[in-house]
C-alpha positions as CSV (number, residue, x, y, z in Angstrom):
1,X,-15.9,-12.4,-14.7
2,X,-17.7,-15.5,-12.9
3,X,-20.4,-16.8,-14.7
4,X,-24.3,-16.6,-14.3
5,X,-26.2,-19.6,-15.9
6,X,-29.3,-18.5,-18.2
7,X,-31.5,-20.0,-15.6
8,X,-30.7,-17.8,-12.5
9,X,-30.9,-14.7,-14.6
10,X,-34.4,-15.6,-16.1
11,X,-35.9,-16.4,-12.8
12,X,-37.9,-13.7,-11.4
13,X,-36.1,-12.1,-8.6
14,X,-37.8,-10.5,-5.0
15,X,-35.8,-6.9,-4.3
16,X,-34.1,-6.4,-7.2
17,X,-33.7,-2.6,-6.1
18,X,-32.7,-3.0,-2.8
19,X,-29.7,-5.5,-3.9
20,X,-28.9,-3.4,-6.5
21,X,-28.6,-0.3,-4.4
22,X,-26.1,-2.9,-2.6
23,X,-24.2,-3.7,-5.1
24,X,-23.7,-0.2,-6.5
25,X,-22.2,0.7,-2.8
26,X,-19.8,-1.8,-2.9
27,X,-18.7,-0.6,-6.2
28,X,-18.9,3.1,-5.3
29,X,-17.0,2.7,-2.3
30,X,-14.4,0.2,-4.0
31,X,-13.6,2.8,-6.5
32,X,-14.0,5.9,-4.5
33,X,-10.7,3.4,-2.5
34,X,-8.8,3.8,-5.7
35,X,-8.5,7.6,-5.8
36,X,-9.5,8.6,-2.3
37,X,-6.4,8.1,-0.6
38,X,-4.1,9.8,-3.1
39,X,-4.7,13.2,-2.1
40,X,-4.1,12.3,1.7
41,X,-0.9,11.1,0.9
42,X,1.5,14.0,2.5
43,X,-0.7,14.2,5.1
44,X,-0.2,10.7,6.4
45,X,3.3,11.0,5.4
46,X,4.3,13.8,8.3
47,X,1.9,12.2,10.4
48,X,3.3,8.6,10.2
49,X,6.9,10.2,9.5
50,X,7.4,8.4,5.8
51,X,9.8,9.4,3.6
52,X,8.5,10.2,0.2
53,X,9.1,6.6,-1.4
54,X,8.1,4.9,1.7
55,X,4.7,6.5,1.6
56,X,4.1,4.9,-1.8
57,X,3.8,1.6,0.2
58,X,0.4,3.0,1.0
59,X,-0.4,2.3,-2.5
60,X,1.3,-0.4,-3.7
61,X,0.3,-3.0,-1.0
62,X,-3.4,-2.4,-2.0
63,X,-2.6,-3.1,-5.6
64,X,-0.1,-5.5,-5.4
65,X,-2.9,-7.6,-2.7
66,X,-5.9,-7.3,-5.1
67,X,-3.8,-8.0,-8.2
68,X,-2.5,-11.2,-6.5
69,X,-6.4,-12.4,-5.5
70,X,-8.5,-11.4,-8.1
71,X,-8.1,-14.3,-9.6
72,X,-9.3,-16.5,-6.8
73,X,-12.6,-14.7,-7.0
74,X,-14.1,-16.8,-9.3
75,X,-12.8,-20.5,-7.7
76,X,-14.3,-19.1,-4.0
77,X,-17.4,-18.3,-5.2
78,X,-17.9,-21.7,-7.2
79,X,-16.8,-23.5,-4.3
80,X,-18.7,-21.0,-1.3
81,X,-21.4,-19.2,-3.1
82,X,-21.4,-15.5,-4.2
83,X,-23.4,-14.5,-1.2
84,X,-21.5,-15.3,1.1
85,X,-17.9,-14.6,-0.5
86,X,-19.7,-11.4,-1.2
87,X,-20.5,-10.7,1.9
88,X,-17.6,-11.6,4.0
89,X,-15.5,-9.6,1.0
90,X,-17.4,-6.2,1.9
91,X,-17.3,-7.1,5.7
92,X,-13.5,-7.4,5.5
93,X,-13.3,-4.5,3.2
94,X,-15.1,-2.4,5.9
95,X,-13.3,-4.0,8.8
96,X,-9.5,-3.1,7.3
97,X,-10.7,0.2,6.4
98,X,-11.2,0.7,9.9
99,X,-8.3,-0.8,10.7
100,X,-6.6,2.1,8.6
101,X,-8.1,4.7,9.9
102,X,-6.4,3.5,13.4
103,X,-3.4,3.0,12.4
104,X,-0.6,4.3,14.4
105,X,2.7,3.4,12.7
106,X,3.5,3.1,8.7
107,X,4.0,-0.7,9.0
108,X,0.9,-1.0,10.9
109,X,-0.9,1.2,7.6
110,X,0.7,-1.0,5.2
111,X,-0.3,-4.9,6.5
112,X,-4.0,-2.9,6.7
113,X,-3.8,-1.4,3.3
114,X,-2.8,-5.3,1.8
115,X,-5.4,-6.8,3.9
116,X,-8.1,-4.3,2.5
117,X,-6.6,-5.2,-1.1
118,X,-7.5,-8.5,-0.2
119,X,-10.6,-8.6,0.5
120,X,-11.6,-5.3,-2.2
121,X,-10.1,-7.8,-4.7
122,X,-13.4,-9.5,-5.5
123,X,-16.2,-6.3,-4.6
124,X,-16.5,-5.4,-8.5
125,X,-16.1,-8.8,-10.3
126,X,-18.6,-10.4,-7.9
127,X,-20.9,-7.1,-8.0
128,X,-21.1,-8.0,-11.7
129,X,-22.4,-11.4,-11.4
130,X,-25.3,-10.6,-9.3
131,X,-26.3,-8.0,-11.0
132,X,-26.1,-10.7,-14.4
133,X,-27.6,-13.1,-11.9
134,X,-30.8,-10.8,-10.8
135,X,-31.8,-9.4,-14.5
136,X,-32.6,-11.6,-17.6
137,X,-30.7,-11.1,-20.6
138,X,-32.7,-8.8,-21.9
139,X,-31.7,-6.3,-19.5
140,X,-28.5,-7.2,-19.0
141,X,-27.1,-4.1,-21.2
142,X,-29.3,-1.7,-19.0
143,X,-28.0,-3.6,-15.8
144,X,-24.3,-3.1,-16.9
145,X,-24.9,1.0,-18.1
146,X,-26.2,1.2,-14.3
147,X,-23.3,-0.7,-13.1
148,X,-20.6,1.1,-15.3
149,X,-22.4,4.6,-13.4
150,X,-21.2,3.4,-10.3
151,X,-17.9,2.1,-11.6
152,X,-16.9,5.5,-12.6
153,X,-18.7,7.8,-10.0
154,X,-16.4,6.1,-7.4
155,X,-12.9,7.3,-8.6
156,X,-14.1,10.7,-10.3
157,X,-15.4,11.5,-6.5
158,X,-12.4,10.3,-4.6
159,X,-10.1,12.9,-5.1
160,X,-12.9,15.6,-4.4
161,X,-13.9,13.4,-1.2
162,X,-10.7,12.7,0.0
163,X,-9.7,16.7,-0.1
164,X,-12.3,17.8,2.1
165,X,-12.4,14.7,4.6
166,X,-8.6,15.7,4.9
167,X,-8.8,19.1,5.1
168,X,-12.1,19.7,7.3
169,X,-10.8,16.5,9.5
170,X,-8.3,14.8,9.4
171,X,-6.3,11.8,6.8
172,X,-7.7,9.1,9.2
173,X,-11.2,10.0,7.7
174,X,-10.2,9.1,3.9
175,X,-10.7,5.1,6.0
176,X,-13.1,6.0,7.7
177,X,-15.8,6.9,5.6
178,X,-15.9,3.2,4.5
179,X,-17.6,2.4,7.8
180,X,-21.2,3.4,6.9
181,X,-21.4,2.2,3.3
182,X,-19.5,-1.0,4.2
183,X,-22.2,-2.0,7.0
184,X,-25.3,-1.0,4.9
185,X,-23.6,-2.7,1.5
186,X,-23.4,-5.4,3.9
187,X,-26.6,-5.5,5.5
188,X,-27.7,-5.6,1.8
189,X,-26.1,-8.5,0.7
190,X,-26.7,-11.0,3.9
191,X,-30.9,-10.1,3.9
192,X,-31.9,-9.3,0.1
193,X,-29.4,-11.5,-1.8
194,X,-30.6,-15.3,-1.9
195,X,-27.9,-18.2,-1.7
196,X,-26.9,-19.9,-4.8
197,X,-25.6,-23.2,-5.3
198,X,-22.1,-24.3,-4.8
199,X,-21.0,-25.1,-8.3
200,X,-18.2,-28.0,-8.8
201,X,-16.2,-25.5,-10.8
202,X,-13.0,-25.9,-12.1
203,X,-9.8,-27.2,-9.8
204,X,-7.4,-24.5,-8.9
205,X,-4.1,-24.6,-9.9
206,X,-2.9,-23.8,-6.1
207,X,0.9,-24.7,-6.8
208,X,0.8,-21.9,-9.7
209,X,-1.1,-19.8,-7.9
210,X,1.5,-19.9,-4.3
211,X,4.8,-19.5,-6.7
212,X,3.1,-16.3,-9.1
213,X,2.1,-15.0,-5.5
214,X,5.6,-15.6,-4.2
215,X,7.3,-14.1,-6.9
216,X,5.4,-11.3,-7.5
217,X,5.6,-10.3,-3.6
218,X,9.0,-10.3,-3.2
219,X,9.6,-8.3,-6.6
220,X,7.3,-6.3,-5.3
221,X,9.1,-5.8,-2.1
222,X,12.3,-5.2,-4.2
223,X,11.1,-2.1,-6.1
224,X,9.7,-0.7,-3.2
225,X,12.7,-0.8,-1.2
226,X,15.6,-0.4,-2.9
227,X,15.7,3.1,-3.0
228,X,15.7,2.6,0.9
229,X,18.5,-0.3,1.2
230,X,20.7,1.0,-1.7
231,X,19.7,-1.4,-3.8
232,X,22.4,-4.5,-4.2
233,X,24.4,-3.2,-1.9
234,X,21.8,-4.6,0.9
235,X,21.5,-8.4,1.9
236,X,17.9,-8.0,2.0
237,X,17.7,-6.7,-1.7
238,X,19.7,-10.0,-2.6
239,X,17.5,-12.4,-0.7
240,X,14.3,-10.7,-2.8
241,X,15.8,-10.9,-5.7
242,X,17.0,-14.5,-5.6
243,X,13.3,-15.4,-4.1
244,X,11.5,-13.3,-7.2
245,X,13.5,-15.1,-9.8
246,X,13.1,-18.6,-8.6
247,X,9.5,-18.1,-7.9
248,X,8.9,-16.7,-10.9
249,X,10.9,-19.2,-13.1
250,X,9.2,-22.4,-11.1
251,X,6.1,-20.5,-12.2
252,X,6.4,-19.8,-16.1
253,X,8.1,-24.1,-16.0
254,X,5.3,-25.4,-14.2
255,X,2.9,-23.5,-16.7
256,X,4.9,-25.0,-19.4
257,X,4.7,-28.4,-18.4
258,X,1.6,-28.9,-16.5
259,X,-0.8,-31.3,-17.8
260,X,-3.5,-30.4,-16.4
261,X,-5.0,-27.4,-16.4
262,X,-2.4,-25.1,-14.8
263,X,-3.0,-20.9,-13.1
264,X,-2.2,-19.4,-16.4
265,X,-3.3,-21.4,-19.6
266,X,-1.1,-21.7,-22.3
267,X,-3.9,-21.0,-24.5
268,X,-3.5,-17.1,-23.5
269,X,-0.7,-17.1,-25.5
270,X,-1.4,-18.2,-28.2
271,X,-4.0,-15.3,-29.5
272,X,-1.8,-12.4,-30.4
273,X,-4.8,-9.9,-29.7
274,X,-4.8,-10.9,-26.0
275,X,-1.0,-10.4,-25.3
276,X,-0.9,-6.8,-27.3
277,X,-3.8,-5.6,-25.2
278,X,-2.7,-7.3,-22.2
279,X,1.2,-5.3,-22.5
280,X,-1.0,-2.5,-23.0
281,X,-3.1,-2.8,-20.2
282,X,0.2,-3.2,-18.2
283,X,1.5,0.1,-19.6
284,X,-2.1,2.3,-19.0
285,X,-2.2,1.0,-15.5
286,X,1.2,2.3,-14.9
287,X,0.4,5.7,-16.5
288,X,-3.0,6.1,-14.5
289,X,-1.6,5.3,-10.9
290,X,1.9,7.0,-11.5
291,X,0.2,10.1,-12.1
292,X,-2.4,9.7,-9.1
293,X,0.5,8.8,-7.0
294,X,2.8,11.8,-8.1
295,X,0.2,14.5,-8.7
296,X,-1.2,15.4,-5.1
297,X,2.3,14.8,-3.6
298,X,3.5,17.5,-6.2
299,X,1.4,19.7,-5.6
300,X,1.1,19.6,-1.6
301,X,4.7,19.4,-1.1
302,X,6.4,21.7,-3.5
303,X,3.4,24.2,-4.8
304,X,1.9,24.4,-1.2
305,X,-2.1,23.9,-2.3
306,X,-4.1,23.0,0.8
307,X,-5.0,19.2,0.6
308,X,-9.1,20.3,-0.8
309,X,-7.6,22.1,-3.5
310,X,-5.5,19.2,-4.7
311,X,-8.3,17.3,-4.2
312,X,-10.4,19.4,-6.4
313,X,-7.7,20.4,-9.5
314,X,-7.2,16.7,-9.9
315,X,-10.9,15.4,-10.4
316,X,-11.0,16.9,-13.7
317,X,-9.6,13.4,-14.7
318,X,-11.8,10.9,-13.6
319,X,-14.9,13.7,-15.6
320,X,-12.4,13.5,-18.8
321,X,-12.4,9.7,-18.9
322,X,-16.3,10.1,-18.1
323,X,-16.9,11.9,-21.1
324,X,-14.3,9.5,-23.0
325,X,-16.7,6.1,-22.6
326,X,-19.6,8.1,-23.3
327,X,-17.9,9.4,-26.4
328,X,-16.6,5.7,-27.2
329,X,-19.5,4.1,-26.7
330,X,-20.9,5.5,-29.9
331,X,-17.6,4.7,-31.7
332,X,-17.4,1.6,-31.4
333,X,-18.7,-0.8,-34.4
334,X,-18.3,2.2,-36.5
335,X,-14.9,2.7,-36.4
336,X,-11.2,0.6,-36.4
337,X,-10.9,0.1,-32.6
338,X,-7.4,0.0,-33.2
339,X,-7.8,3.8,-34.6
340,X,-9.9,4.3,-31.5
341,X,-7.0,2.8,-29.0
342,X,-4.2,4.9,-31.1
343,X,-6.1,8.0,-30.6
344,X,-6.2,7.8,-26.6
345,X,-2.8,6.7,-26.2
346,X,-1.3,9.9,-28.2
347,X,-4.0,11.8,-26.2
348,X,-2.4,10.4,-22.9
349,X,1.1,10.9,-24.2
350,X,0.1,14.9,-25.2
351,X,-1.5,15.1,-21.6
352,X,1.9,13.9,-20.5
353,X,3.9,15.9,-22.3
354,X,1.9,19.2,-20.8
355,X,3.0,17.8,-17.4
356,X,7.2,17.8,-18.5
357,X,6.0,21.8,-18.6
358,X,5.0,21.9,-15.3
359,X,6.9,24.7,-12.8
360,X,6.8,25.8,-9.5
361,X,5.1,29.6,-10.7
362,X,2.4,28.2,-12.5
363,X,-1.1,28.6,-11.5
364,X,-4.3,26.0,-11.7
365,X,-5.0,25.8,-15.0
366,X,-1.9,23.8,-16.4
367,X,-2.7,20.9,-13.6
368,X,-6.7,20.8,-14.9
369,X,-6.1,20.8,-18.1
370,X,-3.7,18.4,-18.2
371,X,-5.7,16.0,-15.8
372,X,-8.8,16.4,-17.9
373,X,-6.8,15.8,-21.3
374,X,-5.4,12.5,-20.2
375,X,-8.8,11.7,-18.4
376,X,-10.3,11.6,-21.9
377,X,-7.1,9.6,-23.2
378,X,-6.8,7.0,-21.0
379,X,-10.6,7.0,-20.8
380,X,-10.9,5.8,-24.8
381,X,-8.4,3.1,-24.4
382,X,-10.6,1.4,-21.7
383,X,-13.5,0.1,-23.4
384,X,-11.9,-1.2,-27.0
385,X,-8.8,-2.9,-25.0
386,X,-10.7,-5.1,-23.1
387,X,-12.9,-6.0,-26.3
388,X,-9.6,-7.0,-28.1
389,X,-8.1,-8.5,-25.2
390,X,-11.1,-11.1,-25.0
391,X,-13.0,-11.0,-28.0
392,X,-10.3,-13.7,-29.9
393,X,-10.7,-16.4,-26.8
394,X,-12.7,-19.2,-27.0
395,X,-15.1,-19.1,-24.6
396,X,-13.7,-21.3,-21.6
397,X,-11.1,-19.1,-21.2
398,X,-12.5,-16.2,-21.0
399,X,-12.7,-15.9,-17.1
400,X,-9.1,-16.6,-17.1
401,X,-8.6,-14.2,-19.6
402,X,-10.2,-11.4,-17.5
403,X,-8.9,-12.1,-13.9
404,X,-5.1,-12.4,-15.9
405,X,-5.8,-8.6,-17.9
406,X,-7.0,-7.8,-14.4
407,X,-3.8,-8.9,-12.6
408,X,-1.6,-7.5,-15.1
409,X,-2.6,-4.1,-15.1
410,X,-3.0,-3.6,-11.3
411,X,0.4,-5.2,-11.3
412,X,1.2,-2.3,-13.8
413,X,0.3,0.3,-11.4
414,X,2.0,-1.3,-8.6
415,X,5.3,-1.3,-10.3
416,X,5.4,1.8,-12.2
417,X,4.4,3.6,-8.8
418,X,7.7,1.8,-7.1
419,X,9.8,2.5,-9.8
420,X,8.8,6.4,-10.2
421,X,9.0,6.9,-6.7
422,X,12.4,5.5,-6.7
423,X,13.5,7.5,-9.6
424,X,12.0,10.6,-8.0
425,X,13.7,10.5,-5.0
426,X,17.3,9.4,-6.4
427,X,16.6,12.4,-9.3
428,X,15.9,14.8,-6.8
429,X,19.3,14.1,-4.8
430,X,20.9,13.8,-8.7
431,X,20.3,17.7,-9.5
432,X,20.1,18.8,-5.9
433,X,24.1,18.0,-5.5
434,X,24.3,19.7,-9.0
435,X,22.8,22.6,-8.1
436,X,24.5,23.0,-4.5
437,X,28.1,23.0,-6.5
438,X,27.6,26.4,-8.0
439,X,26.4,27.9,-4.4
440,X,30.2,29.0,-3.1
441,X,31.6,32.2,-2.2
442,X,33.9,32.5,-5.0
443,X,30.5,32.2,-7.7
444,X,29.7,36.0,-8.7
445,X,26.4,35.3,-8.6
446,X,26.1,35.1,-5.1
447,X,27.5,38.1,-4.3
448,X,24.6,39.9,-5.8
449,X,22.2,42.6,-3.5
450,X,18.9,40.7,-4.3
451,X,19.6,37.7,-3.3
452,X,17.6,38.3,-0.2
453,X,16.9,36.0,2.3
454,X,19.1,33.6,0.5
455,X,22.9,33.6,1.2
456,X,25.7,32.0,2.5
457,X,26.0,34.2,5.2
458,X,24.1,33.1,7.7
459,X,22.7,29.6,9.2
460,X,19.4,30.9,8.5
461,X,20.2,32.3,4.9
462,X,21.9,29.2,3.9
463,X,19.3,26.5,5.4
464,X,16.5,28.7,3.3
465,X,18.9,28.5,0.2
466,X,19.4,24.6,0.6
467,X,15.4,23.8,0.6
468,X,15.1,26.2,-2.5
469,X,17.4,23.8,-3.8
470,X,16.1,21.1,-2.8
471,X,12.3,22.0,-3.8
472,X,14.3,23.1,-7.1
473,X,15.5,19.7,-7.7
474,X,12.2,17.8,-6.5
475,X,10.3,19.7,-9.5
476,X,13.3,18.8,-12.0
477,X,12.7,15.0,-10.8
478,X,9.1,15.0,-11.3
479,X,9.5,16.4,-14.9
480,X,11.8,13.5,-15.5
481,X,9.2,11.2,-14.1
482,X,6.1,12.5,-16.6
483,X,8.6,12.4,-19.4
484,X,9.7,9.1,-18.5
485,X,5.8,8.1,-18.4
486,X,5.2,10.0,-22.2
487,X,8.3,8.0,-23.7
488,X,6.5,4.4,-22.3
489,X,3.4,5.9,-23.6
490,X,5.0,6.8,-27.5
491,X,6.8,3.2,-27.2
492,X,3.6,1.2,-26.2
493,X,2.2,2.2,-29.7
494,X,4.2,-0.5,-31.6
495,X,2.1,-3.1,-30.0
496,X,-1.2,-2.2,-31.8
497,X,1.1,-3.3,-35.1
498,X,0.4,-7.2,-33.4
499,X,-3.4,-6.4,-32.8
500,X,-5.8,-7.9,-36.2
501,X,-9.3,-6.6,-35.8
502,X,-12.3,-8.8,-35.3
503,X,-15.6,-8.8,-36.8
504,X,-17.1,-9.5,-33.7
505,X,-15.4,-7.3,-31.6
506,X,-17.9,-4.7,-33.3
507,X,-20.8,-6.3,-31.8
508,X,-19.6,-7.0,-28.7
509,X,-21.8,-8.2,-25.7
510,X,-23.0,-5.7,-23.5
511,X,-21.7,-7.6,-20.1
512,X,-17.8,-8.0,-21.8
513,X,-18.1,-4.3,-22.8
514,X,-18.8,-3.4,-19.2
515,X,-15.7,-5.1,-18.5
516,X,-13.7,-2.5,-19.1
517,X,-15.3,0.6,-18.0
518,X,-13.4,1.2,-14.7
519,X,-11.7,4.3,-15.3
520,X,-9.7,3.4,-11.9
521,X,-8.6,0.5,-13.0
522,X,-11.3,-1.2,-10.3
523,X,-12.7,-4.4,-12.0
């Protein structure tokens, strides 16, 4: 989080409700960007002609581009002022959605998608400084409970949103609808919000920063297309690989050597609270935006709901995490927040395990009430995970230590969406060869009257029988995917055995509690 000195927030301020309204749009329609897409995802896929890990690209460029600058938030508005980082952040934000919206080719969507990352990476921890900045700290708990409204109205509406925009118009729409809030949120910012001083700020570790950015591109680039190339059996898979690992290594050296202060401070390390909740930050992030990616795709593809109902069976998740603050709010400083973190991770992994009894004949209720069970799951793990994470680090580090949590669990989402997708789509060709073996003349089984439309006898009969097969296969894979997802759920647990409970992580302050109450993983 960028700091607010005592002074600016004690100063009376002109407009405070017209730059709060501003602010609450540009964290609406940053999290309504982390949901709102998802459901349009087959929709762009035919229209762009993506196959069904390509189409993940969609995602992970957006995460993988905020994850990578969030943490230059903080130095850019020390060295240009918020306003105007602000403001040309929205501005871009509005401009790329745009962009988007009129894209024409998948490569075209994807450069977009990264550049909107880009410039949404700093919406919400900016957003959060103002608002610190405009009320004293008297009111800074009331100022975050307004913020943390906005924070999860804007994912628990996406889904919703993004069904009917899709379905009454078109996918292009999803982008589109940026366009209005973006140039109000704008016009906001540049005539209510008053210029602050540059501060001197810390130096940025710009060597760090280039080789993490490096490295975590091109691994980046690796997962997502591997399944594509064939993995090491492609020259380009090689080249990423071999670009990754030295990036990466030059990276963790340099931060092991650096005298000065370096991208990622040692320091980090050396509470145990902040590396337990950080892992586990890395693992919820890949549970929340595997399931958002896999969900609608699932259900569009194989189940054949119109893109508004998809849209409207999965928002039941963003109300269960709702619920989940609400609830935790009142737990915390009463109870072990360990306890309180154990409890939403076996809630996630029973929501998970509902999903490995997903099939193709069931109706609406096993996709809502699954959604809304992990909802409330991954919704109680927010809150006390962030409060562990950065309630043991001294105080200069602590806007390290949030940009870093941030970073790692959008680079949790990022990955586990590549690496799902790929074992989707070499799962579904896995079973969809084992299932074709037994379809032969010589099996007795198909020889019998009700087949129906499926046989062997005819082009027709045996093209319908292969995409059975196939959509037979697809569901088999995406069983193997949520069970995959409640296994990394169960084994995540052992970390809260390295996790010592504070005293002061009972009485937390309200603006590091607000922290962590993205459902979306937004902040």
């Amino acid at each position: 989080m960028i700091g607010v000195t005592p002074a600016a927030a004690s100063a009376p301020v002109p407009n405070r409700g017209a730059i709060t309204f501003s602010i609450m749009l540009a964290n609406i329609m940053q999290g309504l960007d982390t949901t709102i897409a998802n459901v349009a995802l087959p929709h762009i896929q035919g229209s762009l002609s993506a196959s069904q890990d390509q189409i993940a690209w969609v995602l992970t460029s957006y995460i993988v581009a905020a994850a990578i600058m969030m943490p230059m938030t903080g130095w850019l508005a020390g060295r240009f002022g918020i306003k105007y980082v602000f403001f040309f952040s929205v501005a871009g934000f509005t401009l790329t959605s745009v962009l988007c919206g009129c894209a024409t080719s998948l490569t075209q969507l994807v450069v977009y998608r990264a550049l909107q990352g880009v410039c949404g990476a700093g919406l919400v921890p900016l957003s959060q400084a103002v608002l610190l900045q405009i009320n004293p700290p008297e009111r800074a708990g009331k100022a975050m409970a307004v913020f943390g409204i906005g924070t999860i109205l804007g994912p628990t509406a996406g889904p919703a949103l993004g069904g009917w925009l899709t379905y009454d118009y078109n996918w292009r729409w999803v982008f589109y609808i940026n366009l209005p809030v973006g140039v109000l949120c704008a016009l906001g910012i540049l005539i209510f919000i008053r210029p602050t001083g540059r501060a001197r700020g810390e130096p940025l570790d710009f060597f760090g920063f280039a080789m993490l950015s490096l490295g975590v591109g091109a691994l980046q680039l690796l997962l997502d297309r591997g399944e594509l190339k064939d993995w090491f059996g492609s020259t380009e898979i090689w080249a990423e690989t071999a670009i990754a690992g030295t990036a990466l290594y030059v990276f963790v050296v340099h931060t092991a050597t650096a005298e000065g202060r370096s991208f990622f401070s040692r320091e980090l390390l050396l509470s145990p609270n902040f590396f337990a909740a950080t892992v586990l930050m890395f693992m919820i992030g890949l549970i929340m935006n595997g399931s958002l990616a896999l969900q609608p795709t699932m259900l569009q593809q194989l189940m054949n709901y119109p893109v508004l109902t998809t849209g409207l069976v999965t928002a039941p998740r963003g109300i269960g995490s709702m619920f989940a603050m609400f609830f935790v709010a009142r737990l915390i400083g009463r109870v072990d927040t360990r306890l309180i973190i154990l409890v939403g991770l076996l809630i996630t992994a029973l929501s998970l395990w509902q999903m490995t009894g997903f099939s193709l004949t069931m109706g609406m209720e096993p996709v809502i009430v699954s959604g809304l069970v992990q909802g409330f799951g991954l919704g109680f793990t927010f809150v006390p995970l962030n409060l562990l994470a950065l309630s043991d680090l001294p105080r200069h580090l602590l806007t390290q230590g949030t940009a870093i949590r941030s970073l790692i669990r959008n680079l949790g989402g990022s990955i586990g969406i590549a690496i799902l997708e790929a074992q989707l789509v070499e799962n579904t060709q896995i079973v969809h060869s084992r299932l074709v073996e037994q379809l032969r003349p010589d099996n007795p089984l198909m020889q019998m009257p009700r087949l129906g439309a499926f046989s062997l006898a005819t082009p027709s009969a045996l093209a319908a029988l292969n995409a059975e097969a196939t959509r037979q296969a697809a569901m088999v894979a995406y069983i193997d995917a949520f069970r995959l997802m409640m296994l990394l759920c169960l084994a995540s647990l052992g970390l809260l055995l390295l996790i010592r409970q504070r005293p002061d992580t009972r009485r937390a302050p309200a603006p590091l509690r607000a922290r962590g109450a993205a459902p979306a993983g937004a902040d």
